[in-house]
Structures are given as C-alpha cells and as structure tokens.
C-alpha positions in Angstrom: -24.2 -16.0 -0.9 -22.1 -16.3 -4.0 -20.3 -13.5 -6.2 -22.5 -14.5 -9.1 -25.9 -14.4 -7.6 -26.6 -11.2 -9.0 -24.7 -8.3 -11.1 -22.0 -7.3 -9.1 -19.0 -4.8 -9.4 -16.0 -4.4 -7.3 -11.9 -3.1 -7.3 -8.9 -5.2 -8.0 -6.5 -3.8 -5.3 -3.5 -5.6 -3.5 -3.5 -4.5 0.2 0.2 -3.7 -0.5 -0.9 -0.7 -2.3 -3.0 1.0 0.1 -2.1 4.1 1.9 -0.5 4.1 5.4 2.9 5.6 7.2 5.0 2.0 7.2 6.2 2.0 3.7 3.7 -0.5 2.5 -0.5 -0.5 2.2 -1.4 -3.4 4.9 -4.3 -4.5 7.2 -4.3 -1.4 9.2 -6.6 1.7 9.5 -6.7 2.3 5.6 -8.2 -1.6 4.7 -11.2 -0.5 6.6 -11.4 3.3 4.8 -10.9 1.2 1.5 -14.1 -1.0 2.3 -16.0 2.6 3.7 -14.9 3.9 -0.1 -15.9 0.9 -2.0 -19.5 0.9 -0.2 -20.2 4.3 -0.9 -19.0 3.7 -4.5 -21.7 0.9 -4.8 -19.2 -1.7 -5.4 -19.7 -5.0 -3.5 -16.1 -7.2 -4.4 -12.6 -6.8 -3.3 -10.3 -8.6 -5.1 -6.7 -8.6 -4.0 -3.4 -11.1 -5.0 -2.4 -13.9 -3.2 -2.2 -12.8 0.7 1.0 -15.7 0.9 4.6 -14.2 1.7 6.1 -12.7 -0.8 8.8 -14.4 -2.9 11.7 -13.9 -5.1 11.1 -10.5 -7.3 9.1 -10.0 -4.3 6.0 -11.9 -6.0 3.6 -12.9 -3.9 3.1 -15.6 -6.6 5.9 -17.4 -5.3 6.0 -17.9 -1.9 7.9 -19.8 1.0 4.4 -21.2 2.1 1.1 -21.9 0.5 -0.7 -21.5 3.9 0.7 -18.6 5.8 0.1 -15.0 5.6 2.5 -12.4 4.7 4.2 -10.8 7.5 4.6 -7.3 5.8 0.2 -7.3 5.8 0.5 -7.2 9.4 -0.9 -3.7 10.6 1.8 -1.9 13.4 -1.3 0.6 15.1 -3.0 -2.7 16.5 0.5 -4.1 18.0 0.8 -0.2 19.7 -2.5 -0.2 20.8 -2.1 -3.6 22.8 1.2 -1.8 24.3 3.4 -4.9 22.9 5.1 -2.2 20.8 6.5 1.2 21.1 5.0 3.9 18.7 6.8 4.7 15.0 8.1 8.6 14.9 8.0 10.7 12.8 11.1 10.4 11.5 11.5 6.9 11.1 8.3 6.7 9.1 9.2 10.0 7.1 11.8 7.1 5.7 9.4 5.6 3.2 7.6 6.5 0.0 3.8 7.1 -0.3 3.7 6.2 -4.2 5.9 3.0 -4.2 7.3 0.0 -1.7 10.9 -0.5 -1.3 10.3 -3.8 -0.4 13.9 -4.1 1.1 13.9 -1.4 3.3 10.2 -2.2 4.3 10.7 -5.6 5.3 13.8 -4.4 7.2 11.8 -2.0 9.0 8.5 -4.0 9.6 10.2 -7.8 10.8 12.5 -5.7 13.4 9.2 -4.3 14.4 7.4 -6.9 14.4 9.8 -8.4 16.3 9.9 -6.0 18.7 6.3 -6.4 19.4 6.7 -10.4 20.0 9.3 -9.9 22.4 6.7 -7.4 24.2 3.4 -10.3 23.4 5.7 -13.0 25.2 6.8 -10.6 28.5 3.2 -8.3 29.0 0.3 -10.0 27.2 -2.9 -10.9 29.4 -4.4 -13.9 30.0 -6.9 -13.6 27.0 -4.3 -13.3 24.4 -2.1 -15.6 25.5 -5.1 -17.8 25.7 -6.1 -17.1 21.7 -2.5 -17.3 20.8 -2.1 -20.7 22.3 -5.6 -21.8 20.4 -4.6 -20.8 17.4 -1.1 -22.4 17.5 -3.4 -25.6 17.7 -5.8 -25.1 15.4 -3.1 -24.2 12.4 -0.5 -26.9 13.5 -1.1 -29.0 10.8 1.0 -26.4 8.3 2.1 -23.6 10.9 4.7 -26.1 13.0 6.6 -27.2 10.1 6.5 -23.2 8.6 7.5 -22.1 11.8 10.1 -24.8 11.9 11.4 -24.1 8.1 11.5 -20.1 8.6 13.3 -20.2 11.7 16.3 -22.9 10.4 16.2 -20.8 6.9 16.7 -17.4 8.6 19.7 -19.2 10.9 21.6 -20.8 7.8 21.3 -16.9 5.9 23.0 -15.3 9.3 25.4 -18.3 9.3 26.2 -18.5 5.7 25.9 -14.5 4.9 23.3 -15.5 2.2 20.3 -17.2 0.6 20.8 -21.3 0.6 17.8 -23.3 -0.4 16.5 -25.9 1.6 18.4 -28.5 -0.1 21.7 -27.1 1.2 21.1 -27.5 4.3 22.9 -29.9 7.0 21.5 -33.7 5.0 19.5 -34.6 8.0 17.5 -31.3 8.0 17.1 -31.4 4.0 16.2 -35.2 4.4 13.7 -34.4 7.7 15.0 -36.5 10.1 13.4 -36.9 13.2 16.4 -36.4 15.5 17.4 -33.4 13.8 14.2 -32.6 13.6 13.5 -32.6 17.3 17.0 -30.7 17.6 16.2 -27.8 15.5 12.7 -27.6 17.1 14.5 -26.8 20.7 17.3 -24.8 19.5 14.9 -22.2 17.9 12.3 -22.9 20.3 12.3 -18.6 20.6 12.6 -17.8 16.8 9.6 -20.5 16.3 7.2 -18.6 18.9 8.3 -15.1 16.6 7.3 -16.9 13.4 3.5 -18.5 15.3 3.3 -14.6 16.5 3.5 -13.3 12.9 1.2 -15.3 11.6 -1.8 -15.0 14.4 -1.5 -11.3 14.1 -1.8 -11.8 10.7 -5.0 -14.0 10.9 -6.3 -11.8 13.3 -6.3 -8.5 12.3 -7.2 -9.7 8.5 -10.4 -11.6 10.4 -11.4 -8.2 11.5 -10.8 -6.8 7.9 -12.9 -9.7 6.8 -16.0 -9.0 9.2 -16.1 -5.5 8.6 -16.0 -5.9 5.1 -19.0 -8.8 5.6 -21.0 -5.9 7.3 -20.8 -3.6 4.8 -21.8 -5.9 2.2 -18.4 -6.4 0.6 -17.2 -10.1 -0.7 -13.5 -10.6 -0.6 -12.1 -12.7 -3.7 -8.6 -13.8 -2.8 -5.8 -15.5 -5.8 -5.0 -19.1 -5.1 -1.4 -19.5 -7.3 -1.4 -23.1 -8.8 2.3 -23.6 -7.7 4.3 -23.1 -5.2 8.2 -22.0 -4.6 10.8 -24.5 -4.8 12.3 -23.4 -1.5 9.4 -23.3 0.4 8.0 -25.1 3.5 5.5 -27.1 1.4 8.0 -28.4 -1.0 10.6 -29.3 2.3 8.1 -30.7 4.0 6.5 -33.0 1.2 9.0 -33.3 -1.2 7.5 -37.0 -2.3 4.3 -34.7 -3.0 7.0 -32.6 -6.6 8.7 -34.4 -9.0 12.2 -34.0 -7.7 15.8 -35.9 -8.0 17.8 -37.8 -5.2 19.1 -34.5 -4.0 15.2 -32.9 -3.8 16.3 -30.4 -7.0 13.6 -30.2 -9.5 13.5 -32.6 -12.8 11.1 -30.2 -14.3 9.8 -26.4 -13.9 6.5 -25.1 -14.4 5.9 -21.8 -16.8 3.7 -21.1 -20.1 4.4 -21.2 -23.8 5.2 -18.0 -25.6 2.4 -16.1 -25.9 1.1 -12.3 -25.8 3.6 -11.4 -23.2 6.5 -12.7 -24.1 7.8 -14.5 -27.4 10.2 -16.8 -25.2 7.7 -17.9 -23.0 7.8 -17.2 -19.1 9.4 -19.8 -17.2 8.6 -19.8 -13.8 11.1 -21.9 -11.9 8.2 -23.8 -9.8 8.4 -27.6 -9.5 5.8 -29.2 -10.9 3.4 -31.6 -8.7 4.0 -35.6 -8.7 -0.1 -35.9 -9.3 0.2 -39.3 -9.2 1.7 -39.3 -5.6 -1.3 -36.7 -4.8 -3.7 -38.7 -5.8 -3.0 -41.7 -4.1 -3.7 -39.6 -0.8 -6.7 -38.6 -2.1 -5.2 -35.1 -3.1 -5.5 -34.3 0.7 -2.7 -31.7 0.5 -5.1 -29.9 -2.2 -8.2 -29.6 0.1 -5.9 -28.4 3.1 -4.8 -26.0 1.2 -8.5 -24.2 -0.3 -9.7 -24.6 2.9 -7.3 -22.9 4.2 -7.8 -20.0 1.4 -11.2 -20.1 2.0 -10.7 -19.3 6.0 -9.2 -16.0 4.3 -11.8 -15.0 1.4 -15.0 -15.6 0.5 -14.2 -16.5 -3.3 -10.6 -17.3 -4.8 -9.4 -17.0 -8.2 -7.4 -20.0 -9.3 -4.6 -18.7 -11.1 -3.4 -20.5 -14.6 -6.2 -22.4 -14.3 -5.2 -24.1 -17.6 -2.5 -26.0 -15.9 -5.1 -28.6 -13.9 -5.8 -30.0 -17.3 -2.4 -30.0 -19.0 0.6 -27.9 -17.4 3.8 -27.0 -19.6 6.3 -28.7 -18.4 10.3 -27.1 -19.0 13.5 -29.1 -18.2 15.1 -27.8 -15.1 18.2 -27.0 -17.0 16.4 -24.7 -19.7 16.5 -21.3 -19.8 13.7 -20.4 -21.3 10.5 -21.9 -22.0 10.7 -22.4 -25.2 11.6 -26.3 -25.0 8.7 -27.2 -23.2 5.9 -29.2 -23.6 2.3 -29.7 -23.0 1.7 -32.5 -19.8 -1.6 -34.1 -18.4 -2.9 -32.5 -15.1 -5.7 -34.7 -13.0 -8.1 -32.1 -14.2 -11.8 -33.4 -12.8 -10.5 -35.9 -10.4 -8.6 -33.3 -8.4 -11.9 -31.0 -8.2 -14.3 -33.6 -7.6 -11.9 -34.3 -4.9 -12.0 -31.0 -3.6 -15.8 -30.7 -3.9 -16.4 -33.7 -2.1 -14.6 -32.0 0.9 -15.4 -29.1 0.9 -18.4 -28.6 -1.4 -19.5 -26.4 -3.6 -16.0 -24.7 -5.0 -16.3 -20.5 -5.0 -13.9 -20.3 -7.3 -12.8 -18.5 -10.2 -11.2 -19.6 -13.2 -8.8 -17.7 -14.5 -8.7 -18.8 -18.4 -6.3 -17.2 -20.0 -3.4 -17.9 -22.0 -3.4 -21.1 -24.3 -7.2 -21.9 -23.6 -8.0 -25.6 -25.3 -11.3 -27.5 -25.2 -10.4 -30.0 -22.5 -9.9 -26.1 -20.3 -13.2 -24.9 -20.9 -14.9 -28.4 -20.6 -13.4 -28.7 -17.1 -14.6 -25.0 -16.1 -18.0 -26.0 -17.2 -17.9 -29.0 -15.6 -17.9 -27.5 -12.2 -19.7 -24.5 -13.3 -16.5 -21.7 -13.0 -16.6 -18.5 -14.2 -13.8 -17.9 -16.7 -12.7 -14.3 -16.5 -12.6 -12.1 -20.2 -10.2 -8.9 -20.6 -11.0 -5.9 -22.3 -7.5 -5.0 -23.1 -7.4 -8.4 -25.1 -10.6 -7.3 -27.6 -9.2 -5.4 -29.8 -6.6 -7.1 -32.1 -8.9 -9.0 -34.3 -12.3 -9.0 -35.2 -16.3 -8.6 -33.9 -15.8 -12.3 -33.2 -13.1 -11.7 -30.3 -14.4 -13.6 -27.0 -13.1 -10.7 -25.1 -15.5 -8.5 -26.7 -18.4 -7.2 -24.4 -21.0 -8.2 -26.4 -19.4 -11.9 -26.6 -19.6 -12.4 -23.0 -21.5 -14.8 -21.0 -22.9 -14.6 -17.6 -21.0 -17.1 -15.8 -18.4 -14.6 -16.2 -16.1 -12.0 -14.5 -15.2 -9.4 -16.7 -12.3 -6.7 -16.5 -10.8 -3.7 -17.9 -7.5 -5.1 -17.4 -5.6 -7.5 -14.6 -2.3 -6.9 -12.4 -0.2 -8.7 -15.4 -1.7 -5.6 -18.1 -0.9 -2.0 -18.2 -3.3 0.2 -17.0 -5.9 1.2 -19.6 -4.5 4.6 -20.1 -1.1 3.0 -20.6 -2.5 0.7 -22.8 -4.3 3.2 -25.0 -1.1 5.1 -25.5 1.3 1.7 -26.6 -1.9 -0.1 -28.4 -1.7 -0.2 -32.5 -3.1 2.6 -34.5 -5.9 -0.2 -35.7 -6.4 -1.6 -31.8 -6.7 2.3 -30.9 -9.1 2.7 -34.0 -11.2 -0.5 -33.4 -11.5 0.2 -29.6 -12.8 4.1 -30.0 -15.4 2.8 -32.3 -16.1 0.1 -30.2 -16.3 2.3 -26.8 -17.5 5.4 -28.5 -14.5 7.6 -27.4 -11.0 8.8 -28.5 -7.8 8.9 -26.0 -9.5 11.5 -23.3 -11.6 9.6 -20.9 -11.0 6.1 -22.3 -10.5 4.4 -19.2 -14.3 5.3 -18.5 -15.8 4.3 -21.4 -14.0 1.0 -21.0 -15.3 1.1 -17.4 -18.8 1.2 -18.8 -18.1 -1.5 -21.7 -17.5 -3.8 -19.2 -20.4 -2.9 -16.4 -22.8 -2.9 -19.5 -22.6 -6.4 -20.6 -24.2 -9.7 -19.3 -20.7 -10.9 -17.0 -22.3 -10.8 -13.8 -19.3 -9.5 -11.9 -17.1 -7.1 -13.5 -14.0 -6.3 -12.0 -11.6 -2.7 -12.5 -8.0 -2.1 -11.1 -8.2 1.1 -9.3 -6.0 2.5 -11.3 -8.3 2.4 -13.9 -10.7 3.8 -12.1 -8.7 7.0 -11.3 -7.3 7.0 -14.9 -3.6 6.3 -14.6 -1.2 5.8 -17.1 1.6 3.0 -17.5 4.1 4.2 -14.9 1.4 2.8 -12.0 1.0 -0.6 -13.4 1.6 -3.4 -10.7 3.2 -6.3 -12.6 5.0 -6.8 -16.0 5.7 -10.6 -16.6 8.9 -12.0 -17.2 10.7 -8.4 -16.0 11.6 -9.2 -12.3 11.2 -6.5 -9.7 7.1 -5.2 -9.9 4.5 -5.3 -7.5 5.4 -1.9 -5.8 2.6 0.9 -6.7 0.7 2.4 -3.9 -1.8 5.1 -3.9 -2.7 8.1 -1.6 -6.2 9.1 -0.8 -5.6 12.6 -2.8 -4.8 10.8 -5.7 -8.6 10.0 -5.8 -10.6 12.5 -4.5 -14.2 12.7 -4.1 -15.2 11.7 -8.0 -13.6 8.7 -8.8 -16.3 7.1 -6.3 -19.2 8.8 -7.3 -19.2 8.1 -11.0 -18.0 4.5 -10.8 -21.2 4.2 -8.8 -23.1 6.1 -10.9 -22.4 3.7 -13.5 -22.6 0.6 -11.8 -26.3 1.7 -10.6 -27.2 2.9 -14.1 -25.9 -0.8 -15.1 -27.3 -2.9 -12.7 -24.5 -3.7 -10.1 -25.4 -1.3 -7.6 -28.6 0.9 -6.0 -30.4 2.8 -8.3 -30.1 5.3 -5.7 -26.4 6.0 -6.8 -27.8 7.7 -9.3 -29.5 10.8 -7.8 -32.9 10.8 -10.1 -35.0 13.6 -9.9 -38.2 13.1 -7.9 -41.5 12.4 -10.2 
C-alpha cells in the first residue's frame, strides 16, 4: 500500500505538540487518542517532523544523529507501568505548560527521569526484557554503538568543561577515533553507554506500538528525512571522510539556501556538506543505512530540500550569511538508483520547494516522487501560479500550509491587500472562516494526498505557528484536547468524504 494509491487526507502534527502531563506531546497515551481522532475524522496520514534528537534551536532538523530517536518522545506511563520508574506527582508535573515546551526545563526533567527508569531496567527487569533489550542492542549496532559511544564521551567533556565542546575538541585521539582510546572510552562509560542503548529501545519500542496501532486503524505514518546532518553529531565523528572537512575535521563549506521568500539573506544552515565523491565510491552505502532505517519508523518519508540531491548551495564556512554562496552538483539519479536498488521502490516524498530548476523536477519524475504544492504560496501572482488548486497534478501532496509557514489565519491577517483579494475570490470567502475554505481548496483538487497542520484545522492564528526560519528558538506549540472539541473532526471529515478522501458515510445523507 502506498500514500498515493487513492485520494487520501491526513494532519501534519509533530508528536512534540500533543497533549500530556510531562511538558512535552510524546509517544504516550495521547499518540494513540490522536490516531482514534484522526480515524473518526476520516483522515488516513500522519505526518510528523523528523523523529531524530533535537538540535541546536532545539530543531529536530539538526540533530546529533541521523539514526536515533529522540529521547524527549519517550512516553514516562509505559516506564511506571513496568515498575522501572516511580510515578510523576502532581506537583512536579504541575511545573510545565500545556500550550508550549520549555524545551530546557523539559529535557531536564525527562533525561533525569529517564534515567531513573534505566537504573531501575538494569536492577528489576525480567528475563523477557532483558532478553529484547540485548536483541535489539544487536540488531541496531551498526549506528547505535558508536551513538552510544559519542553521547556518552560528549555528555562527560560538558560536565568536565562546564559547557558545549564539539567533537573536534575533544582529547586528539578521541576526535581522530583511535582504536586504543576508543576501547578506553568504551569501558570507562561502559554504564552511561547501557543509559544511552536504554533510551533508544524505549524509544523504538513504544513508537512500534504507536506504529501498529496506527496500521490497525488504517492510518499511514509519513515521517521527514532532513538531507543533512549536524556538524557535531555521531555521523559526522564517526565518518568524517564521508563531509568535506579540513585537517582539524572543521567544515570547508556549509549547507543552506539562497535568499528567497523567507529571508532576503538567505538561511545558512551551518551543516557540512557531503564529500559525494567519497559516498559514492562505497556505493552510497551510508545513504541506504540511513532510509532503511527511516523506513523501520514510517511508512512514507518526506525528503526535505529535496533540491539539494541535484545541486546543493554551497556557503564558505567563514560566511555569515548565505548570500556568497553558490550553486554545486549533487549525485542526483545515481544516489537514488542506488537507493532503489536496495531497497526498492522509494516511498518518498519530494519536497520541491524553494529554487525549483528543471534538472529538480526531471529527477522527481524520474523516480516518480510526488512534489508537494502550498496554498499559502498561490496567491502573489497570477491564474498561472503552480500552487494554484486547479494547477495541480495527481502525483502530488498538497497543503494549506507546512511547519516553515504561518498558520492560515495568521497568514490571512499579514498577506497583501491583493493576496487577501485574489485568495477570497479564489476560495469564495472573506477573513471569517478562511482556513476552511482553504481546507476545501485543497481536498477539492486532483493531489491525491492533501495534507493540513492541525492548526489550521482548528483555525488558529500566528501566535501557534511551529517554526519561523532563520529566527532561532521555534518548534514549541502544543495543543489541549479542549482546544478542539467535538467539530473540528466532524467537518474535516465531512469534507474529506464530500471530496473523495474519506467514507461517504462521514457525510450523514439522508436515507432514499
């Protein structure tokens, strides 16, 4: 089964968001109420950000590993329940915000617990999951030993140093992996290694279960695959021949994008960019890892900046900006045909956007991607505009709006008086219910999946956007269950029947 094999409809909602009494949304009792709300609403997709650890800005677009699961997902109820864990008060959870993450007090709070719980795995846990821990160790110790490994000696040199040093700081022979001090490090945090292994099979665990029930309930799970990855990060560390680095494993070059619609400087990113001639002489085998490992957690993945596997800008390391850069070749249809010969045919989608050349669209139609159009981005020139509805193609996943845009509201209220004019001819409304008639725009046209933010969905305005690119902190909107009440549901299903994407018995036609 594949997200385009019929007309489809789903949410775009980051688990961080959802509801729950630990400061942050995360794979606990509310995941599976989320799936029971998207069934009833007729909606069959789930599309979330990457699941990775968050980074810097805490963006979970730059992350300390391209393989492992974020820590601050893991649900604390399960970890109780197995008795590994003593139960949150009342008080302590009466610490946190419903409506927004303080991602520093959060993570406090949820690695001491999660801590906690380890310590109580590795004294009381039975035979049976000691047994799956062990087999899982195993079967991920291709990426997780070397994570494991790099978390452990990066959370010693913050204690030690009373700070953030990257990995190239460290001790030379740890920087430069040798063996010895390999083997060394590897004995001396044999305990903080198990903690970091722990983490990540609860992870994989309890998101497995989130995974099945979703499966049984008919929903498909798209997940974000981020082309980059962090400089310090366990990927970079512990393939640094794999990024085009100096003697002292600093970056030559950064990744980021031109200016464009969200920025007139550009957005430089800070990621090192990939030595593709060094991947491909292993036959991009860090590449196919990698999606298959994405593809153990979702059933589709958006490829994000998909632009930058045919050319990717590249910025000197020593700009600020991205003004300075320029435009460099990416391995484009060798990579993919490298990935498909692996793994097969690649569920993924493209996401387009952004400076979008010929030689980007040939390679998404080479492999038969879905690009992904934006209603937000329709309205600034003419009929003509590809992000029109009735532009569209099939192949296609269509949405009101991403986690880079405003909400719709918001962006009603900021958009030009002509954008504002165009778009209520266009949708047939004026300011007061816009966010459904853009709902419908988009459910009404021939993209076969069309995606909505759940804010738009329950009408929010600008002040419960996720992200804003190129302004740091983001990514900390939640929601609580009375924020959307019992109509939000109904009518996005109503309209997703009348459309196509769901049971015509959503509707609730009259008999004969």
């Amino acid at each position: 089964m594949t997200v385009l094999d019929r007309r489809r409809c789903g949410i775009l909602l980051h688990p961080t968001s959802l509801p729950g009494p630990h400061g942050s949304g995360d794979f606990g009792p509310a995941a599976f109420h989320f799936i029971d709300w998207l069934h009833a609403a007729g909606q069959t997709v789930w599309q979330m950000l990457p699941l990775n650890p968050i980074g810097p800005g805490n963006s979970p677009y730059a992350s300390v590993s391209a393989f492992a699961g974020s820590p601050l997902l893991v649900a604390l109820e399960p970890l109780v329940a197995k008795g590994w864990l003593a139960p949150v008060g009342a008080v302590e959870a009466a610490q946190f915000s419903a409506r927004q993450v303080d991602f520093d007090r959060v993570t406090r709070f949820r690695m001491a617990a999660l801590r906690a719980a380890a310590e109580g795995f590795f004294a009381r846990a039975g035979d049976a999951d000691r047994d799956a821990f062990a087999a899982y160790c195993a079967e991920h110790a291709h990426w997780l030993d070397d994570y494991a490994l790099f978390m452990a000696i990066d959370e010693a040199t913050r204690a030690s140093a009373s700070g953030f040093a990257p990995w190239t700081h460290w001790p030379a022979p740890l920087a430069r992996r040798e063996p010895r001090a390999l083997a060394a490090a590897r004995r001396h945090h044999a305990r903080a290694i198990d903690f970091w292994c722990f983490c990540q099979w609860c992870f994989d665990s309890q998101w497995q279960a989130v995974r099945r029930y979703a499966a049984e309930r008919g929903v498909l799970l798209v997940g974000d695959l981020p082309i980059f990855v962090a400089h310090h990060s366990a990927d970079c560390w512990t393939r640094p021949e794999l990024y085009r680095l100096d003697a002292e494993f600093e970056p030559t070059v950064v990744a980021g994008v031109p200016p464009d619609y969200f920025s007139a400087t550009g957005q430089r990113w800070g990621n090192p960019l990939y030595d593709w001639d060094a991947m491909q002489r292993d036959g991009y085998a860090w590449w196919i890892a990698r999606v298959r490992r994405q593809l153990q957690l979702a059933d589709w993945l958006r490829v994000d900046h998909f632009r930058g596997f045919a050319a990717c800008w590249e910025i000197p390391a020593d700009a600020e900006t991205a003004v300075d850069g320029r435009w460099v070749p990416s391995p484009g249809a060798e990579l993919f045909e490298a990935l498909q010969a692996a793994l097969g045919r690649l569920p993924l989608i493209a996401e387009d956007l952004g400076v979008i050349t010929p030689d980007v669209e040939a390679l998404r139609d080479r492999f038969g991607l879905p690009g992904m159009r934006i209603l937000q981005f329709a309205f600034g020139a003419d009929a003509d505009n590809g992000y029109l509805p009735h532009n569209f193609v099939p192949n296609t996943c269509a949405y009101t709006g991403t986690h880079d845009n405003d909400t719709f509201a918001g962006w009603w209220r900021a958009a030009s008086a002509r954008e504002r004019a165009f778009a209520a001819a266009y949708l047939g409304c004026d300011g007061e219910g816009a966010h459904w008639a853009a709902i419908r725009a988009v459910s009404q046209s021939v993209a076969r999946l069309a995606v909505f933010p759940l804010q738009d969905v329950l009408g929010l305005d600008g002040e419960h956007r996720m992200n804003t690119p190129g302004q740091g902190q983001a990514w900390a909107w939640r929601f609580g269950w009375d924020m959307v009440g019992p109509d939000a549901g109904r009518r996005l299903g109503q309209i997703s029947a009348a459309c196509g994407r769901a049971p015509l018995a959503r509707l609730e036609l009259p008999m004969g």
